[in-house]
C-alpha positions as CSV (number, residue, x, y, z in Angstrom):
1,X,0.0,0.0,0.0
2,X,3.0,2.4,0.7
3,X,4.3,1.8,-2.6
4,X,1.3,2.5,-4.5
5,X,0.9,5.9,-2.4
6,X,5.0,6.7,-3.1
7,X,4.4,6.2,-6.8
8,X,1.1,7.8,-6.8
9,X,3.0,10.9,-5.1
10,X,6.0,10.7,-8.1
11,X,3.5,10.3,-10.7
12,X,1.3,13.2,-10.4
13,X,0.5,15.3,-13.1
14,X,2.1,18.4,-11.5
15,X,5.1,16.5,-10.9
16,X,5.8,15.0,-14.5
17,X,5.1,18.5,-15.9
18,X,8.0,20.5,-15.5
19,X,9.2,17.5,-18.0
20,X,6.7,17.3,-20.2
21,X,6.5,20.9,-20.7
22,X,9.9,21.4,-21.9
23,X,11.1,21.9,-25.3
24,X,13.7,18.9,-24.8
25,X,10.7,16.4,-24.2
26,X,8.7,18.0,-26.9
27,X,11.6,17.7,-29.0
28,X,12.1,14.1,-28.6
29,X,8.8,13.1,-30.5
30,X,9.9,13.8,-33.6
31,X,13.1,11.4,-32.8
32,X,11.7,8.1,-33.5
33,X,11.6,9.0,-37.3
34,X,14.5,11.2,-37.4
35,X,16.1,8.6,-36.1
36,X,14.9,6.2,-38.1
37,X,16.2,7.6,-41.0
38,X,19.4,8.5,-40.2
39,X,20.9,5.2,-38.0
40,X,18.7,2.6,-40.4
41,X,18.6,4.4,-43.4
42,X,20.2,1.8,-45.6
43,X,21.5,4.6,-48.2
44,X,23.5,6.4,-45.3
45,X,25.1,3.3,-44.4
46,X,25.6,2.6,-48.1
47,X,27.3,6.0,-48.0
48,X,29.5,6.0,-44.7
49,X,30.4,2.6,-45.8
50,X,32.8,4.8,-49.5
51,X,34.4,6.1,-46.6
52,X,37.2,5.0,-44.4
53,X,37.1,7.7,-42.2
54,X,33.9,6.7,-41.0
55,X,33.8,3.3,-41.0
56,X,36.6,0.3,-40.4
57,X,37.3,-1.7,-43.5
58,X,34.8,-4.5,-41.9
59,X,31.9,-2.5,-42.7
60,X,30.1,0.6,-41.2
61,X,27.0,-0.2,-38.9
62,X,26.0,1.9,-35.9
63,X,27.2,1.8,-33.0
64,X,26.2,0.8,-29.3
65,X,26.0,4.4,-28.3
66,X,24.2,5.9,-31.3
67,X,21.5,2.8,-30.3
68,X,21.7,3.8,-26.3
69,X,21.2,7.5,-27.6
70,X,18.3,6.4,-29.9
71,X,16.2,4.1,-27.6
72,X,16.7,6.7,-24.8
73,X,15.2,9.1,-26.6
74,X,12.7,7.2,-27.7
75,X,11.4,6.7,-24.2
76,X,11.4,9.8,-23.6
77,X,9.3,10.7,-26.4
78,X,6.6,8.0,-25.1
79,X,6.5,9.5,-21.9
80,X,6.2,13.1,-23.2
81,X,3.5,12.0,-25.7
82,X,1.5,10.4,-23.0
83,X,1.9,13.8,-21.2
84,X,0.7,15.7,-24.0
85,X,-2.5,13.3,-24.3
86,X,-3.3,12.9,-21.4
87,X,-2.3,15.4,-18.6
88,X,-5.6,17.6,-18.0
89,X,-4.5,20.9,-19.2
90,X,-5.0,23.0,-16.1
91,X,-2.2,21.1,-15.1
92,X,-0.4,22.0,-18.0
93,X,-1.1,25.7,-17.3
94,X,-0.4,25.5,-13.7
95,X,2.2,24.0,-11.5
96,X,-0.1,24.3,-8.2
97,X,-2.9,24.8,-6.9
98,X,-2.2,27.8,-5.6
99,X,-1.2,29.4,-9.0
100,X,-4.6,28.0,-10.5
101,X,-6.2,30.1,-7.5
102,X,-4.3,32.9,-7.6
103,X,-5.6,33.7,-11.4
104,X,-8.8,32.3,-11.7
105,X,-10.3,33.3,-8.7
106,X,-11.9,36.6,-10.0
107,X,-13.7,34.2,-12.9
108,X,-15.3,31.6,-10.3
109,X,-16.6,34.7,-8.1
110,X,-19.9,34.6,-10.6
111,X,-22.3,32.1,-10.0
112,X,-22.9,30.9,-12.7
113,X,-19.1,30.1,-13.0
114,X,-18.9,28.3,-9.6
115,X,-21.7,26.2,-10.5
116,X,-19.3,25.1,-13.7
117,X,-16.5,25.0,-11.5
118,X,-18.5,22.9,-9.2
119,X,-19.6,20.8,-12.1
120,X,-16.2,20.4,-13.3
121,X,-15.3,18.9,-9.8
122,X,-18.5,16.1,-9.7
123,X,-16.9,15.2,-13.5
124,X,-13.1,14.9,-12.6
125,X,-12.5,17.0,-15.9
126,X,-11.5,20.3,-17.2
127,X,-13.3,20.4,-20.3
128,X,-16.8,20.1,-18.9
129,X,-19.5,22.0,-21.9
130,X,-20.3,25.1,-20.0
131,X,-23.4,25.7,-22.2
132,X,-24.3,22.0,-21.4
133,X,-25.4,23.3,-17.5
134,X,-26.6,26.3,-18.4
135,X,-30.2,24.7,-17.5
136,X,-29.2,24.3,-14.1
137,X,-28.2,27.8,-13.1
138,X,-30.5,29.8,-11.1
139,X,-29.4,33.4,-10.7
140,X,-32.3,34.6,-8.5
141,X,-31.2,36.8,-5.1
142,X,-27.5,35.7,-6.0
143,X,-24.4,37.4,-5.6
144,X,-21.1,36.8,-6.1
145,X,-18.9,34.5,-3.9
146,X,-16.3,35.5,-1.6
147,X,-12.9,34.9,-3.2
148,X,-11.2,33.6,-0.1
149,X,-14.3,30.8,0.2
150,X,-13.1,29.3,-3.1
151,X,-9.6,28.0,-2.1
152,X,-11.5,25.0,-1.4
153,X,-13.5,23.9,-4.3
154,X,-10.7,25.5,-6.7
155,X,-7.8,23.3,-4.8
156,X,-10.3,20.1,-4.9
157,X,-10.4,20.6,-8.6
158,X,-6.6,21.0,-9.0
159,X,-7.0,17.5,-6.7
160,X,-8.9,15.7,-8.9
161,X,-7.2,16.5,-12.4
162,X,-3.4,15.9,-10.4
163,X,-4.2,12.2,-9.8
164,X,-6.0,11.3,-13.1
165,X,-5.0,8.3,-15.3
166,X,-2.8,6.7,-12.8
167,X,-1.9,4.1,-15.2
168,X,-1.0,6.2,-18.2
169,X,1.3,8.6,-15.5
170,X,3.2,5.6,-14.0
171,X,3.8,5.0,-17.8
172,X,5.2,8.0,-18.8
173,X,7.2,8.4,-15.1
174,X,8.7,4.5,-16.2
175,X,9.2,6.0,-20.0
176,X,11.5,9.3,-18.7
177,X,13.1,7.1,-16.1
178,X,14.2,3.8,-18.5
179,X,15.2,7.2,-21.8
180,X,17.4,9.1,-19.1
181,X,18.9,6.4,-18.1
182,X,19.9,4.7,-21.6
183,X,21.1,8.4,-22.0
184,X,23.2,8.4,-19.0
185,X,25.1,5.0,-20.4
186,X,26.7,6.6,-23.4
187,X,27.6,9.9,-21.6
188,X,29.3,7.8,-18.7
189,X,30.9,5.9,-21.7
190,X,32.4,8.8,-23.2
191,X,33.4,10.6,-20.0
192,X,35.4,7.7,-19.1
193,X,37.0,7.2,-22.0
194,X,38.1,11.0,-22.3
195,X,39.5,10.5,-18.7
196,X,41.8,7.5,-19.8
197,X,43.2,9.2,-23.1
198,X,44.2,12.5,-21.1
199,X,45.5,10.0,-18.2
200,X,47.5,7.7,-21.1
201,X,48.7,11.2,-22.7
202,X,50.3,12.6,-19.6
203,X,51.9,9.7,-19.0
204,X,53.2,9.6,-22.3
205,X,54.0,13.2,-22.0
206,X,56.2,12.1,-18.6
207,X,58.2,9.3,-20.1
208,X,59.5,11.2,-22.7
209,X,60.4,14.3,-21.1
């Protein structure tokens, strides 16, 4: 039970967005094709193979890093297209409740729009018709609503949309976890091996001095 609350904490909305949102993430859609084309094009291969100075005389393929590179970002680019489907976009827009509040607040004063808003809580969405309950509204001796009274109902809403689709958001936490990490492989790669050539070079650099 305390796992499923730990990952429900990690995998909320507000959490995966300041990932989703960024133009990195967005960026890594378009991978899967670009990639595509350039590591499995068969012409490009064709091509680098003419070459010795991009390929050994065995033949030119690509390599384990260009694949770690290519996978990783395709995981990222699942989890930031599950983002982009499914996050509610109040969530998008905001990064807490408090933000949400601190805007809207004015707009949910009317009474007709706190009936919406309070509509849009019984639904668990952020998309609710508005015209759809216009039926239901009954101005009469109203006034509008205190804008301290509706931290409550405007935080519940922020709630509600934060811990939708648990499924799809322990996907996409799982997607950016497993691409980062495939990412991280090929950087650790390369930062060793830049350590030992500068290492072997100054100890070349010492024996023949």
């Amino acid at each position: 039970m305390e796992i499923v609350e730990f990952l429900d904490h990690k995998t909320r909305w507000s959490v995966l967005r300041g990932l989703g949102n960024s133009p990195v993430a967005k960026a890594t859609i378009a991978v899967p094709l670009v990639g595509y084309l350039l590591l499995f094009n068969a012409e490009i291969v064709k091509y680098l193979n003419l070459h010795a100075d991009f390929c050994k005389p065995a033949g030119c393929s690509s390599s384990l890093r260009l694949f770690l590179l290519y996978l990783g970002c395709c995981s990222i680019a699942i989890g930031a297209a599950l983002y982009n489907l499914r996050c509610p976009t109040l969530i998008k827009k905001y990064d807490s409740a408090a933000a949400f509040f601190g805007v809207e607040r004015d707009y949910f004063c009317q009474p007709r729009n706190l009936q919406y808003l309070l509509d849009l809580i019984e639904k668990g969405t952020d998309t609710a018709p508005l015209a759809r309950d216009a039926p239901k509204f009954d101005y009469g001796e109203r006034h509008e609503v205190d804008p301290i009274r509706l931290a409550d109902p405007m935080g519940e809403l922020y709630r509600v949309l934060n811990v939708k689709y648990f499924a799809f958001r322990l996907v996409a936490l799982i997607s950016y976890t497993v691409g980062f990490g495939l990412l991280l492989v090929p950087t650790v790669i390369t930062f060793i091996q830049v350590i030992l050539e500068f290492e072997f070079r100054q100890a070349l650099s010492l024996l023949f001095q």
